[in-house]
C-alpha positions in Angstrom: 112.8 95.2 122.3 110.3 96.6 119.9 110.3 97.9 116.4 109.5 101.2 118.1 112.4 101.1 120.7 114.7 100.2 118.0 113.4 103.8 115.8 113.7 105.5 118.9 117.6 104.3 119.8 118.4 104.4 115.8 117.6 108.4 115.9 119.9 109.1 119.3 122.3 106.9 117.8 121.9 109.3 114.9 122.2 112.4 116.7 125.0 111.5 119.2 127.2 110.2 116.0 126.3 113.5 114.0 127.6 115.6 117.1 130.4 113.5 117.9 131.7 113.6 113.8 131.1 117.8 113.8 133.4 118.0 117.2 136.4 116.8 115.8 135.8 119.5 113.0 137.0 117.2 110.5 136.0 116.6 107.3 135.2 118.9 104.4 131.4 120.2 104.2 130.1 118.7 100.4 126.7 119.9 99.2 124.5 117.2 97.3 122.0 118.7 95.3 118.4 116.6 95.2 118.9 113.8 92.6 122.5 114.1 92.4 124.8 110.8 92.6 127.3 111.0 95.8 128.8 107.4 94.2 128.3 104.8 91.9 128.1 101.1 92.4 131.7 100.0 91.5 133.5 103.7 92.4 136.6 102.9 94.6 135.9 104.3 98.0 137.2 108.0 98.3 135.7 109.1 101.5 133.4 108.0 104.2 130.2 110.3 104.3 128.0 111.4 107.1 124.7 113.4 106.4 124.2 116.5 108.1 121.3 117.6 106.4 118.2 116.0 104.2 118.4 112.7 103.3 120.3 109.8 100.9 118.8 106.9 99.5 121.3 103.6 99.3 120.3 101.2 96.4 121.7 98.7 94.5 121.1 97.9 90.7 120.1 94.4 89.9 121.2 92.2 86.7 117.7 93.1 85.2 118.5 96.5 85.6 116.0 96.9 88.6 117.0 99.5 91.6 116.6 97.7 94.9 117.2 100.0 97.8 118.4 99.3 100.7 117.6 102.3 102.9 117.6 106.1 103.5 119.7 107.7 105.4 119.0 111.0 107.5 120.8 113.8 109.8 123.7 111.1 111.3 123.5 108.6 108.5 126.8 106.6 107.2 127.6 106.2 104.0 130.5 104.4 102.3 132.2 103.0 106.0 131.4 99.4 105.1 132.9 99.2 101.9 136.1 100.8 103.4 136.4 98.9 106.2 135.8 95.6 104.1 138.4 96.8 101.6 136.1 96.7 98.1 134.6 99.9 95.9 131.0 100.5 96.8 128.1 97.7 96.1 125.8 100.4 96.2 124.8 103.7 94.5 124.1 106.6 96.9 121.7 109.2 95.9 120.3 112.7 97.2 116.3 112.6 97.9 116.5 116.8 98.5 119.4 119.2 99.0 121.8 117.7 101.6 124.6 118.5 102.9 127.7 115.9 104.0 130.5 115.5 105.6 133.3 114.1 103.9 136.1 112.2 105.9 138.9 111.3 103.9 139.7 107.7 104.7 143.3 108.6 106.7 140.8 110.6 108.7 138.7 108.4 109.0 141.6 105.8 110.6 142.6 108.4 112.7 139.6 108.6 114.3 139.0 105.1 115.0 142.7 104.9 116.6 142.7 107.8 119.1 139.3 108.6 119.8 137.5 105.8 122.2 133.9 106.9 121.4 134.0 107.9 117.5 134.6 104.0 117.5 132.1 103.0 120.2 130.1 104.4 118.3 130.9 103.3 114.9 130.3 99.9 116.2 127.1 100.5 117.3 126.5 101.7 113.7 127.9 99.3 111.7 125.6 96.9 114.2 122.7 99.2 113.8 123.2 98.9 109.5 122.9 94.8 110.0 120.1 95.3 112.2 118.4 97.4 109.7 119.4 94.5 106.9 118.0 91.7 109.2 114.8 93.5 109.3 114.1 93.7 106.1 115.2 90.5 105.1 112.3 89.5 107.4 109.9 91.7 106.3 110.4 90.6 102.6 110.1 87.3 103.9 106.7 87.7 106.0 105.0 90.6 105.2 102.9 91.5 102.1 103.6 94.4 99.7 101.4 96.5 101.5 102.7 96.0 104.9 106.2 96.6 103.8 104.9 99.5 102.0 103.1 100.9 105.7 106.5 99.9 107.6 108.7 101.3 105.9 106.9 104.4 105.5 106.5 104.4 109.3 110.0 103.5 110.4 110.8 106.7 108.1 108.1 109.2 109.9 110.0 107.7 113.1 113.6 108.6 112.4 112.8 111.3 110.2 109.7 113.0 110.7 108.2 116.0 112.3 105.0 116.2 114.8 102.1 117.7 113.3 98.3 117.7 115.0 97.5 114.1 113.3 100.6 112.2 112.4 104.2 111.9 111.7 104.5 114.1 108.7 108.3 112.7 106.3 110.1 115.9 105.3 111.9 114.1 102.5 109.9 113.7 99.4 109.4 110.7 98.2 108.0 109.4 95.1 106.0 105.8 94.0 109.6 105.1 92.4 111.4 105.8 95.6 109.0 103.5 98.0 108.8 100.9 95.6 112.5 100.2 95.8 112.0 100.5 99.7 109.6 97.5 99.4 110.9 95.1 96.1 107.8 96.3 94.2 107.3 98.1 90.8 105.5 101.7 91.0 102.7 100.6 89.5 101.9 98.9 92.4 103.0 101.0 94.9 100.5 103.3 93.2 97.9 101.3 94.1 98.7 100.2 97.6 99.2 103.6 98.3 96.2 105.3 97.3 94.5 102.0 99.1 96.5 103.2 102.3 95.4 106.6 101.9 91.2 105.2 101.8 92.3 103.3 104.6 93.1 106.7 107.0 96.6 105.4 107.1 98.7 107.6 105.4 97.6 111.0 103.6 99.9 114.0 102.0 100.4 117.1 102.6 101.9 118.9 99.7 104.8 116.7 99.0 105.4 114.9 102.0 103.4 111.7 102.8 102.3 112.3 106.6 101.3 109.0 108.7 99.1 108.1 111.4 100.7 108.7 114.7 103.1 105.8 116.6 100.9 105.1 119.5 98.0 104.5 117.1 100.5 102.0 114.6 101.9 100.4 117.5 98.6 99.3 118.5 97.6 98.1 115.4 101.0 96.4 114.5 100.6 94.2 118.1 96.9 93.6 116.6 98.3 91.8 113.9 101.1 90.2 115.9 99.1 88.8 118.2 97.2 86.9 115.6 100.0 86.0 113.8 101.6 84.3 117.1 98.2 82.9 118.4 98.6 85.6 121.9 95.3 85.1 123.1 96.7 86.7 126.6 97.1 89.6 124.8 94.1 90.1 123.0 91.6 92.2 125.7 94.3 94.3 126.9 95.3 95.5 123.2 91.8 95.3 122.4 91.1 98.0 125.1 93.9 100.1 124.4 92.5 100.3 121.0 88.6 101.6 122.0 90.5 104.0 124.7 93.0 105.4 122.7 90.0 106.1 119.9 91.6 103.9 117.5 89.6 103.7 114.5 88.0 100.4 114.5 88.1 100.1 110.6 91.6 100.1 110.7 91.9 97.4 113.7 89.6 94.7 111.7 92.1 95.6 108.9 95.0 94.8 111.2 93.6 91.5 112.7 92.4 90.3 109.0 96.3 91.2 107.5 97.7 89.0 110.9 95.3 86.3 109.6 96.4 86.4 105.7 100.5 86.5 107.0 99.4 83.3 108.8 97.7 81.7 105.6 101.1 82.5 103.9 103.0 80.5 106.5 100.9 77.8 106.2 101.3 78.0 102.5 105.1 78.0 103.0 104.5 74.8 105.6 106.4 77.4 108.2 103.7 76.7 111.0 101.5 73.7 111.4 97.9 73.6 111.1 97.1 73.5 114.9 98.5 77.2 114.9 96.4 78.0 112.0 93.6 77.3 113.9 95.0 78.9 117.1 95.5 81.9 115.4 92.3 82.1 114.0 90.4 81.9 117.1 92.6 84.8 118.5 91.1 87.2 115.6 88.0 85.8 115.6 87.0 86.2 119.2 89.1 90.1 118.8 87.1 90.9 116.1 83.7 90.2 117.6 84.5 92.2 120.0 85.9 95.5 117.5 82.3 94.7 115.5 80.5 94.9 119.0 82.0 98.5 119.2 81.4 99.5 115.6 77.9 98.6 116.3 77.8 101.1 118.9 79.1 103.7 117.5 76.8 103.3 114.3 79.4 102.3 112.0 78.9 99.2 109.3 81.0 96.0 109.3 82.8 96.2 106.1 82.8 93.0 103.9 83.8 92.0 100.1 80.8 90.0 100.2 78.7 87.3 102.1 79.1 83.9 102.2 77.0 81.1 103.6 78.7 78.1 104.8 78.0 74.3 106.1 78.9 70.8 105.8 76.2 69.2 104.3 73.4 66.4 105.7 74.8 63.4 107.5 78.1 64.9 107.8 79.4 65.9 111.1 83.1 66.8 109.9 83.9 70.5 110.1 87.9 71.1 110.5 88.2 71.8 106.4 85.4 74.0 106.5 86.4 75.7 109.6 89.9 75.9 108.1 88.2 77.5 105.0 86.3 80.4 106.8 89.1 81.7 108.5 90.6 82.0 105.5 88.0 84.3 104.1 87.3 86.1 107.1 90.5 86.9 106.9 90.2 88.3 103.5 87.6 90.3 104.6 84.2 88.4 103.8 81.7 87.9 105.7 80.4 83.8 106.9 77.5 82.8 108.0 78.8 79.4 109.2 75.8 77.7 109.0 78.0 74.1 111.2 77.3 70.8 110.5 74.9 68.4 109.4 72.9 71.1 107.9 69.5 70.3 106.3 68.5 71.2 102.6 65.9 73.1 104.0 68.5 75.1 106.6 70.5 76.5 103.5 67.7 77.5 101.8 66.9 79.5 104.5 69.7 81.0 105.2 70.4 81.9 101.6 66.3 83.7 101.5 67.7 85.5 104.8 71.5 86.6 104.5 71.5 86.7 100.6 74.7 85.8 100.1 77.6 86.4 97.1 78.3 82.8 97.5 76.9 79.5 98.7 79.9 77.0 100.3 79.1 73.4 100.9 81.5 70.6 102.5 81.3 67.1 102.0 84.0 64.7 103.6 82.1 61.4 102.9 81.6 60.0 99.8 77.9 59.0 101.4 77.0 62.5 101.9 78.4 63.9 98.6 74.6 63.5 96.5 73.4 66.0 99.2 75.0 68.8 97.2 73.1 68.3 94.2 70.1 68.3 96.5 71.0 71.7 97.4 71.1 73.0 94.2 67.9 71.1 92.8 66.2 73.0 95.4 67.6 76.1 95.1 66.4 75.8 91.5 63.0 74.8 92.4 63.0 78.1 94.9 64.0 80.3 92.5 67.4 80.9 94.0 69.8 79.5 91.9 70.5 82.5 89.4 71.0 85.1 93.0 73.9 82.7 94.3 77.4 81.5 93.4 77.8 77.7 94.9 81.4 76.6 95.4 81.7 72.5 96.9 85.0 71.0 98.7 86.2 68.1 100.4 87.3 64.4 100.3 85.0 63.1 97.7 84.7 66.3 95.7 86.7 66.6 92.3 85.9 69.2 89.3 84.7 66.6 87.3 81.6 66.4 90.0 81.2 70.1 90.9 80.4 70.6 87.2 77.9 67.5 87.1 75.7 68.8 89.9 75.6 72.2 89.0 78.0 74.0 91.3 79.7 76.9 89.7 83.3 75.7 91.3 85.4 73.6 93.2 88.6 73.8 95.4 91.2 71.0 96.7 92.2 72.9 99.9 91.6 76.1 102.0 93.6 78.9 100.0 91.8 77.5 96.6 88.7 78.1 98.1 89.7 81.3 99.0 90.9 82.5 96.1 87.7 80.9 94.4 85.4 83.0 96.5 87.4 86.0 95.7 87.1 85.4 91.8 83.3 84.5 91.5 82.5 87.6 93.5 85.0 90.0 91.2 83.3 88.7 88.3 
Protein backbone atom coordinates (compact mmCIF):
# COMPACT_ATOMS: atom_id res chain seq x y z
CA UNK A 1 0.00 0.00 0.00
CA UNK A 2 1.27 3.54 -0.50
CA UNK A 3 2.29 6.47 1.61
CA UNK A 4 -0.79 8.04 0.09
CA UNK A 5 -3.30 5.16 0.86
CA UNK A 6 -2.01 5.06 4.23
CA UNK A 7 -2.88 9.28 4.62
CA UNK A 8 -5.94 8.55 3.13
CA UNK A 9 -7.13 5.49 5.66
CA UNK A 10 -5.27 7.49 8.66
CA UNK A 11 -7.96 10.51 8.08
CA UNK A 12 -11.22 7.98 7.98
CA UNK A 13 -9.69 6.20 10.76
CA UNK A 14 -9.70 9.72 12.22
CA UNK A 15 -13.07 10.58 11.43
CA UNK A 16 -14.95 7.31 12.15
CA UNK A 17 -12.99 7.30 15.82
CA UNK A 18 -13.97 11.06 16.35
CA UNK A 19 -17.75 10.15 15.70
CA UNK A 20 -17.68 6.92 17.37
CA UNK A 21 -15.96 8.74 20.89
CA UNK A 22 -18.85 11.84 20.51
CA UNK A 23 -21.76 8.99 20.30
CA UNK A 24 -21.29 7.63 23.58
CA UNK A 25 -21.44 11.36 24.80
CA UNK A 26 -18.84 10.74 27.17
CA UNK A 27 -16.22 12.56 28.31
CA UNK A 28 -15.99 16.19 29.47
CA UNK A 29 -15.35 18.93 26.59
CA UNK A 30 -11.68 20.67 27.70
CA UNK A 31 -10.51 23.71 25.77
CA UNK A 32 -6.68 24.00 25.07
CA UNK A 33 -5.66 27.30 24.26
CA UNK A 34 -2.71 27.62 21.38
CA UNK A 35 0.67 26.98 23.20
CA UNK A 36 -0.87 25.62 26.27
CA UNK A 37 0.60 22.21 27.81
CA UNK A 38 -2.32 19.40 28.01
CA UNK A 39 0.61 17.19 30.01
CA UNK A 40 3.99 16.91 30.88
CA UNK A 41 6.52 14.27 30.33
CA UNK A 42 6.48 12.41 33.69
CA UNK A 43 2.58 13.55 34.72
CA UNK A 44 0.68 10.32 35.82
CA UNK A 45 -1.96 9.68 33.28
CA UNK A 46 -5.35 11.40 34.30
CA UNK A 47 -7.37 10.95 31.26
CA UNK A 48 -7.19 9.69 27.73
CA UNK A 49 -7.67 12.71 25.20
CA UNK A 50 -9.24 12.87 21.77
CA UNK A 51 -9.04 16.12 19.70
CA UNK A 52 -12.07 17.44 18.32
CA UNK A 53 -10.82 20.51 17.05
CA UNK A 54 -7.23 22.08 15.84
CA UNK A 55 -4.37 20.28 16.38
CA UNK A 56 -1.61 18.78 19.30
CA UNK A 57 1.87 18.39 18.83
CA UNK A 58 3.48 15.07 20.80
CA UNK A 59 7.19 15.59 21.70
CA UNK A 60 9.61 14.33 23.82
CA UNK A 61 12.48 16.25 25.58
CA UNK A 62 15.93 14.81 25.08
CA UNK A 63 18.90 14.65 27.88
CA UNK A 64 20.42 17.76 26.03
CA UNK A 65 17.41 19.44 26.54
CA UNK A 66 16.41 19.11 22.64
CA UNK A 67 12.43 18.75 21.83
CA UNK A 68 12.09 15.75 19.47
CA UNK A 69 8.53 15.41 18.32
CA UNK A 70 6.95 12.63 17.53
CA UNK A 71 3.81 13.81 15.70
CA UNK A 72 0.75 16.06 15.43
CA UNK A 73 -2.38 15.11 16.04
CA UNK A 74 -5.66 16.40 14.27
CA UNK A 75 -9.72 16.14 14.50
CA UNK A 76 -9.62 12.17 15.85
CA UNK A 77 -6.23 12.15 17.29
CA UNK A 78 -5.28 10.11 20.63
CA UNK A 79 -3.52 11.26 23.17
CA UNK A 80 -2.39 9.69 26.43
CA UNK A 81 -4.06 5.83 25.55
CA UNK A 82 -0.58 4.28 25.32
CA UNK A 83 0.80 5.28 28.44
CA UNK A 84 -2.48 4.12 30.11
CA UNK A 85 -2.74 1.03 28.63
CA UNK A 86 1.03 0.28 29.26
CA UNK A 87 0.59 1.36 32.95
CA UNK A 88 3.53 4.34 33.21
CA UNK A 89 2.95 8.42 33.37
CA UNK A 90 3.39 9.97 30.01
CA UNK A 91 6.94 9.78 27.99
CA UNK A 92 5.82 12.68 26.13
CA UNK A 93 4.67 16.33 26.46
CA UNK A 94 1.52 17.18 24.59
CA UNK A 95 1.04 20.63 23.37
CA UNK A 96 -1.66 22.92 21.54
CA UNK A 97 -0.41 24.26 17.94
CA UNK A 98 -3.93 26.70 17.87
CA UNK A 99 -7.05 26.71 20.01
CA UNK A 100 -8.41 23.07 20.36
CA UNK A 101 -10.79 21.58 21.80
CA UNK A 102 -10.71 17.78 23.60
CA UNK A 103 -12.35 15.25 24.84
CA UNK A 104 -11.43 14.09 28.07
CA UNK A 105 -12.28 10.37 29.08
CA UNK A 106 -11.57 9.62 32.46
CA UNK A 107 -9.66 6.30 32.47
CA UNK A 108 -12.79 4.12 34.18
CA UNK A 109 -14.41 5.48 31.04
CA UNK A 110 -12.22 4.83 29.10
CA UNK A 111 -12.31 0.79 30.39
CA UNK A 112 -15.76 0.92 30.11
CA UNK A 113 -15.62 1.44 26.68
CA UNK A 114 -13.23 -1.00 25.69
CA UNK A 115 -15.36 -3.79 27.75
CA UNK A 116 -18.99 -3.28 26.34
CA UNK A 117 -18.64 -1.53 23.24
CA UNK A 118 -17.19 -4.03 20.24
CA UNK A 119 -16.20 -1.21 17.88
CA UNK A 120 -14.81 1.73 20.34
CA UNK A 121 -12.15 -1.24 20.64
CA UNK A 122 -11.93 -2.33 17.00
CA UNK A 123 -11.14 0.71 16.58
CA UNK A 124 -8.73 1.51 19.16
CA UNK A 125 -6.78 -1.25 17.83
CA UNK A 126 -6.57 -0.03 14.68
CA UNK A 127 -5.27 3.13 16.33
CA UNK A 128 -2.88 2.05 18.54
CA UNK A 129 -1.61 0.08 15.14
CA UNK A 130 -1.98 3.11 13.17
CA UNK A 131 0.42 5.14 16.11
CA UNK A 132 3.31 2.22 15.36
CA UNK A 133 2.77 2.56 11.88
CA UNK A 134 3.34 6.24 12.07
CA UNK A 135 6.60 5.45 14.41
CA UNK A 136 7.94 2.80 11.90
CA UNK A 137 7.70 5.44 9.30
CA UNK A 138 9.68 7.78 10.63
CA UNK A 139 12.15 5.67 12.01
CA UNK A 140 12.74 4.96 8.32
CA UNK A 141 12.64 8.18 7.07
CA UNK A 142 15.30 9.37 9.66
CA UNK A 143 17.14 6.45 8.52
CA UNK A 144 16.95 7.10 4.55
CA UNK A 145 15.99 10.29 3.78
CA UNK A 146 17.87 13.70 3.99
CA UNK A 147 16.79 16.74 6.05
CA UNK A 148 15.03 18.11 3.28
CA UNK A 149 13.08 15.26 2.29
CA UNK A 150 11.87 14.58 5.78
CA UNK A 151 11.25 18.25 5.93
CA UNK A 152 8.81 17.86 2.33
CA UNK A 153 7.22 14.55 3.85
CA UNK A 154 6.31 15.50 6.71
CA UNK A 155 4.93 18.71 5.60
CA UNK A 156 2.96 16.69 3.00
CA UNK A 157 1.70 13.82 5.14
CA UNK A 158 0.24 16.94 7.25
CA UNK A 159 -1.49 18.85 4.08
CA UNK A 160 -2.93 15.05 3.61
CA UNK A 161 -4.59 14.51 6.99
CA UNK A 162 -5.05 17.93 7.73
CA UNK A 163 -5.39 20.24 5.01
CA UNK A 164 -7.93 22.01 2.97
CA UNK A 165 -8.16 22.17 -1.07
CA UNK A 166 -7.32 25.34 -2.50
CA UNK A 167 -6.84 26.09 -6.50
CA UNK A 168 -2.91 25.04 -6.26
CA UNK A 169 -2.24 22.78 -3.30
CA UNK A 170 -3.04 21.38 -0.03
CA UNK A 171 -3.05 24.53 2.10
CA UNK A 172 -2.12 23.15 6.52
CA UNK A 173 -4.60 25.09 8.64
CA UNK A 174 -2.47 24.66 11.73
CA UNK A 175 0.34 27.07 12.00
CA UNK A 176 3.40 26.00 12.17
CA UNK A 177 6.68 27.53 12.88
CA UNK A 178 10.70 26.63 11.76
CA UNK A 179 10.70 25.35 15.60
CA UNK A 180 7.70 23.21 15.16
CA UNK A 181 8.94 21.37 11.71
CA UNK A 182 12.31 21.06 12.85
CA UNK A 183 11.27 18.84 15.72
CA UNK A 184 9.05 17.00 13.03
CA UNK A 185 12.34 16.24 11.19
CA UNK A 186 15.44 15.94 14.07
CA UNK A 187 16.87 19.25 12.79
CA UNK A 188 17.65 22.62 14.50
CA UNK A 189 15.57 25.83 12.99
CA UNK A 190 18.23 27.20 11.65
CA UNK A 191 18.23 24.68 9.21
CA UNK A 192 14.84 24.18 8.68
CA UNK A 193 15.02 27.91 7.77
CA UNK A 194 17.05 27.19 5.06
CA UNK A 195 15.56 24.15 3.58
CA UNK A 196 12.51 25.73 3.70
CA UNK A 197 12.96 28.91 1.94
CA UNK A 198 15.01 26.37 -0.59
CA UNK A 199 11.61 24.40 -0.92
CA UNK A 200 9.75 27.52 -1.41
CA UNK A 201 12.48 28.49 -4.78
CA UNK A 202 11.82 25.09 -5.64
CA UNK A 203 7.67 25.66 -6.32
CA UNK A 204 7.26 23.04 -3.60
CA UNK A 205 5.84 24.61 -0.78
CA UNK A 206 4.68 28.42 -0.49
CA UNK A 207 2.48 30.35 2.37
CA UNK A 208 -0.29 31.93 2.55
CA UNK A 209 -0.56 34.02 5.53
CA UNK A 210 0.30 31.71 8.18
CA UNK A 211 -0.28 28.48 6.89
CA UNK A 212 2.43 26.72 4.69
CA UNK A 213 0.25 25.48 1.55
CA UNK A 214 1.93 22.45 -0.69
CA UNK A 215 1.89 21.31 -4.03
CA UNK A 216 -0.98 19.06 -4.73
CA UNK A 217 -0.80 14.94 -4.02
CA UNK A 218 -1.09 13.80 -7.49
CA UNK A 219 1.83 16.09 -8.45
CA UNK A 220 4.00 14.71 -5.04
CA UNK A 221 3.03 11.32 -5.73
CA UNK A 222 4.58 11.50 -9.01
CA UNK A 223 7.55 12.95 -7.97
CA UNK A 224 7.98 10.74 -4.80
CA UNK A 225 7.78 7.40 -7.31
CA UNK A 226 10.49 9.50 -9.48
CA UNK A 227 12.76 9.24 -6.78
CA UNK A 228 11.77 5.63 -5.75
CA UNK A 229 12.26 4.34 -8.79
CA UNK A 230 15.86 5.44 -8.83
CA UNK A 231 16.49 4.52 -5.50
CA UNK A 232 15.22 0.79 -6.24
CA UNK A 233 16.88 0.61 -9.84
CA UNK A 234 12.70 0.24 -11.50
CA UNK A 235 13.71 0.69 -14.91
CA UNK A 236 9.99 -0.87 -15.77
CA UNK A 237 8.75 1.97 -14.24
CA UNK A 238 10.60 4.74 -15.59
CA UNK A 239 8.42 5.75 -19.12
CA UNK A 240 5.21 5.23 -17.60
CA UNK A 241 6.06 7.76 -14.58
CA UNK A 242 7.91 9.67 -16.90
CA UNK A 243 4.75 10.30 -19.00
CA UNK A 244 2.51 10.78 -16.28
CA UNK A 245 4.81 13.53 -15.33
CA UNK A 246 4.80 15.62 -19.01
CA UNK A 247 0.77 14.74 -19.01
CA UNK A 248 -0.08 15.75 -15.79
CA UNK A 249 2.12 19.25 -16.52
CA UNK A 250 4.43 18.37 -13.82
CA UNK A 251 7.10 20.89 -13.69
CA UNK A 252 10.09 19.40 -15.03
CA UNK A 253 12.46 21.42 -12.71
CA UNK A 254 11.03 19.68 -9.96
CA UNK A 255 11.23 16.05 -11.57
CA UNK A 256 15.21 16.40 -12.31
CA UNK A 257 15.19 17.49 -8.60
CA UNK A 258 13.34 14.28 -7.65
CA UNK A 259 15.55 11.84 -9.82
CA UNK A 260 18.90 13.67 -8.63
CA UNK A 261 17.58 13.35 -4.61
CA UNK A 262 16.72 9.33 -5.58
CA UNK A 263 20.40 9.29 -6.84
CA UNK A 264 22.05 11.12 -3.55
CA UNK A 265 19.67 8.62 -1.04
CA UNK A 266 21.48 5.86 -3.09
CA UNK A 267 25.10 7.39 -2.60
CA UNK A 268 24.11 7.36 1.14
CA UNK A 269 23.41 3.66 1.04
CA UNK A 270 26.36 2.93 -0.57
CA UNK A 271 28.10 5.00 1.98
CA UNK A 272 26.43 2.96 4.73
CA UNK A 273 27.51 -0.44 2.61
CA UNK A 274 23.40 -1.00 2.65
CA UNK A 275 23.42 -1.84 -1.26
CA UNK A 276 26.22 -3.09 -3.28
CA UNK A 277 27.93 -1.35 -6.06
CA UNK A 278 26.12 -3.20 -8.98
CA UNK A 279 22.81 -1.37 -7.66
CA UNK A 280 24.69 1.75 -7.63
CA UNK A 281 25.24 1.50 -11.00
CA UNK A 282 21.74 0.12 -11.75
CA UNK A 283 20.27 2.91 -10.20
CA UNK A 284 22.16 5.37 -11.95
CA UNK A 285 21.30 4.29 -15.29
CA UNK A 286 17.56 4.43 -14.28
CA UNK A 287 17.99 8.36 -13.75
CA UNK A 288 20.17 8.87 -16.29
CA UNK A 289 18.20 7.50 -19.14
CA UNK A 290 14.84 9.39 -17.13
CA UNK A 291 16.49 12.44 -17.10
CA UNK A 292 17.49 12.69 -20.68
CA UNK A 293 14.35 12.26 -21.41
CA UNK A 294 12.87 15.30 -18.74
CA UNK A 295 15.88 17.54 -20.40
CA UNK A 296 14.53 16.51 -23.96
CA UNK A 297 11.13 18.15 -22.79
CA UNK A 298 12.66 21.12 -21.07
CA UNK A 299 14.27 21.75 -24.29
CA UNK A 300 11.04 22.01 -25.81
CA UNK A 301 9.40 23.94 -23.90
CA UNK A 302 12.40 26.59 -23.79
CA UNK A 303 13.42 26.04 -20.46
CA UNK A 304 17.35 25.76 -19.34
CA UNK A 305 18.92 22.58 -17.69
CA UNK A 306 19.85 23.76 -14.36
CA UNK A 307 23.47 22.87 -13.21
CA UNK A 308 25.91 23.85 -10.13
CA UNK A 309 28.53 23.85 -12.65
CA UNK A 310 30.19 21.87 -15.60
CA UNK A 311 32.50 19.31 -15.44
CA UNK A 312 34.57 17.58 -18.10
CA UNK A 313 35.48 14.17 -17.54
CA UNK A 314 37.81 11.05 -18.97
CA UNK A 315 40.24 8.47 -18.22
CA UNK A 316 43.23 9.50 -19.51
CA UNK A 317 45.57 8.06 -22.69
CA UNK A 318 46.23 4.38 -22.71
CA UNK A 319 43.75 3.69 -20.26
CA UNK A 320 40.63 1.89 -21.11
CA UNK A 321 39.21 1.46 -17.43
CA UNK A 322 36.05 3.56 -16.77
CA UNK A 323 33.88 1.90 -13.74
CA UNK A 324 35.55 4.52 -11.05
CA UNK A 325 34.99 7.26 -13.33
CA UNK A 326 31.60 6.14 -14.30
CA UNK A 327 30.93 5.63 -10.55
CA UNK A 328 32.16 9.28 -10.05
CA UNK A 329 29.75 10.99 -12.51
CA UNK A 330 26.73 9.63 -11.29
CA UNK A 331 27.59 10.89 -8.25
CA UNK A 332 27.77 14.42 -9.39
CA UNK A 333 25.03 14.33 -11.73
CA UNK A 334 23.25 13.45 -9.02
CA UNK A 335 24.23 16.52 -7.14
CA UNK A 336 23.19 18.39 -9.87
CA UNK A 337 26.30 19.17 -12.12
CA UNK A 338 26.65 18.89 -15.31
CA UNK A 339 29.42 16.01 -17.18
CA UNK A 340 30.76 16.01 -20.24
CA UNK A 341 31.99 12.42 -20.06
CA UNK A 342 34.50 12.73 -22.42
CA UNK A 343 35.03 8.02 -22.04
CA UNK A 344 38.21 6.48 -22.26
CA UNK A 345 41.50 6.63 -23.61
CA UNK A 346 41.05 10.23 -24.22
CA UNK A 347 43.91 12.19 -26.04
CA UNK A 348 45.70 15.31 -24.63
CA UNK A 349 44.50 17.02 -27.45
CA UNK A 350 40.57 15.67 -26.89
CA UNK A 351 40.53 17.50 -23.35
CA UNK A 352 41.83 20.43 -24.55
CA UNK A 353 39.08 20.62 -26.74
CA UNK A 354 36.56 19.99 -24.91
CA UNK A 355 37.70 22.35 -22.16
CA UNK A 356 37.99 25.42 -25.30
CA UNK A 357 34.24 24.20 -26.08
CA UNK A 358 32.16 23.36 -22.81
CA UNK A 359 34.30 25.62 -20.50
CA UNK A 360 34.00 23.84 -17.71
CA UNK A 361 34.10 24.72 -13.55
CA UNK A 362 36.28 21.68 -13.31
CA UNK A 363 38.49 19.40 -15.28
CA UNK A 364 38.33 15.47 -13.91
CA UNK A 365 40.99 12.96 -15.07
CA UNK A 366 41.19 9.06 -14.21
CA UNK A 367 44.08 7.06 -14.14
CA UNK A 368 43.98 3.27 -12.99
CA UNK A 369 47.47 2.36 -14.27
CA UNK A 370 50.48 3.39 -12.85
CA UNK A 371 51.70 3.51 -16.75
CA UNK A 372 49.16 5.98 -17.73
CA UNK A 373 49.41 8.17 -14.57
CA UNK A 374 52.43 10.87 -16.36
CA UNK A 375 49.47 11.55 -18.88
CA UNK A 376 47.92 13.85 -16.25
CA UNK A 377 50.70 16.15 -16.01
CA UNK A 378 50.60 16.16 -19.82
CA UNK A 379 47.31 17.59 -19.52
CA UNK A 380 48.08 20.27 -17.45
CA UNK A 381 51.42 21.19 -19.28
CA UNK A 382 49.25 21.81 -22.14
CA UNK A 383 46.58 23.41 -20.70
CA UNK A 384 49.31 25.82 -19.49
CA UNK A 385 50.88 26.19 -22.82
CA UNK A 386 47.02 26.91 -24.21
CA UNK A 387 46.37 29.44 -21.89
CA UNK A 388 43.75 27.39 -20.01
CA UNK A 389 45.02 26.55 -16.94
CA UNK A 390 43.97 29.72 -14.83
CA UNK A 391 39.89 29.19 -16.46
CA UNK A 392 39.78 25.46 -14.96
CA UNK A 393 39.87 23.56 -11.61
CA UNK A 394 41.65 19.92 -12.31
CA UNK A 395 40.84 17.27 -9.79
CA UNK A 396 42.87 13.49 -10.58
CA UNK A 397 41.64 9.92 -9.06
CA UNK A 398 42.43 6.42 -9.26
CA UNK A 399 44.70 3.47 -8.41
CA UNK A 400 48.05 5.19 -8.74
CA UNK A 401 46.87 8.61 -7.67
CA UNK A 402 47.82 9.85 -4.07
CA UNK A 403 47.93 13.73 -2.82
CA UNK A 404 51.38 13.66 -2.70
CA UNK A 405 51.23 13.34 -6.82
CA UNK A 406 48.20 15.54 -7.48
CA UNK A 407 50.17 18.38 -5.97
CA UNK A 408 53.42 17.49 -8.01
CA UNK A 409 51.77 17.70 -11.38
CA UNK A 410 49.85 20.66 -10.81
CA UNK A 411 46.36 19.44 -10.20
CA UNK A 412 44.46 21.52 -7.72
CA UNK A 413 43.01 18.18 -5.88
CA UNK A 414 42.62 14.66 -5.38
CA UNK A 415 40.07 12.10 -4.12
CA UNK A 416 40.37 8.26 -2.93
CA UNK A 417 36.82 7.21 -3.98
CA UNK A 418 33.57 8.49 -5.54
CA UNK A 419 31.83 10.62 -2.71
CA UNK A 420 35.52 12.45 -2.15
CA UNK A 421 35.41 13.37 -5.56
CA UNK A 422 32.15 14.61 -5.09
CA UNK A 423 32.41 16.45 -2.39
CA UNK A 424 35.78 17.93 -4.01
CA UNK A 425 33.93 19.14 -7.02
CA UNK A 426 31.41 20.76 -4.85
CA UNK A 427 34.13 22.74 -2.75
CA UNK A 428 36.46 23.95 -5.66
CA UNK A 429 33.32 25.27 -7.39
CA UNK A 430 31.94 27.08 -3.95
CA UNK A 431 35.20 28.71 -3.64
Amino acid sequence: MTRDHLADDEVELDRVFLEQVEATHLGQLKKVARGEVLYWQGDPVEAIFVVSNGSLKEYTLLHDGRACAYRVLGAGGLAGATAYLLGHNHDTITQALDDVLVVALQPSEFDDLLARDPRFASLMLKKLAQSAQSSDDKARDLGFLDVQQRVMHSLMDLARQYGIATERGLEITTELTHEDIGELVAANRSTITVLLNKLQKQGLIWKKGRHWVVITPVHFQILDGLREMVVNGQDWEAQELIERAVAGNVDPLLALDALSGGMRQVERLYVLQEVELAEVIWSASVMKKAMTVIEKHMLALGKQVPSLGTVVFGTVEGDIHDLGKDIVSMFLTARGFRVIDLGVDVSTERFLQAVRQHHPDVLAMSALLTTTAQNVRQVIQALEMAGLRSSVKVIVGGEPMTPHFAKEVGADGYAPNAREAAALVWRLTQS
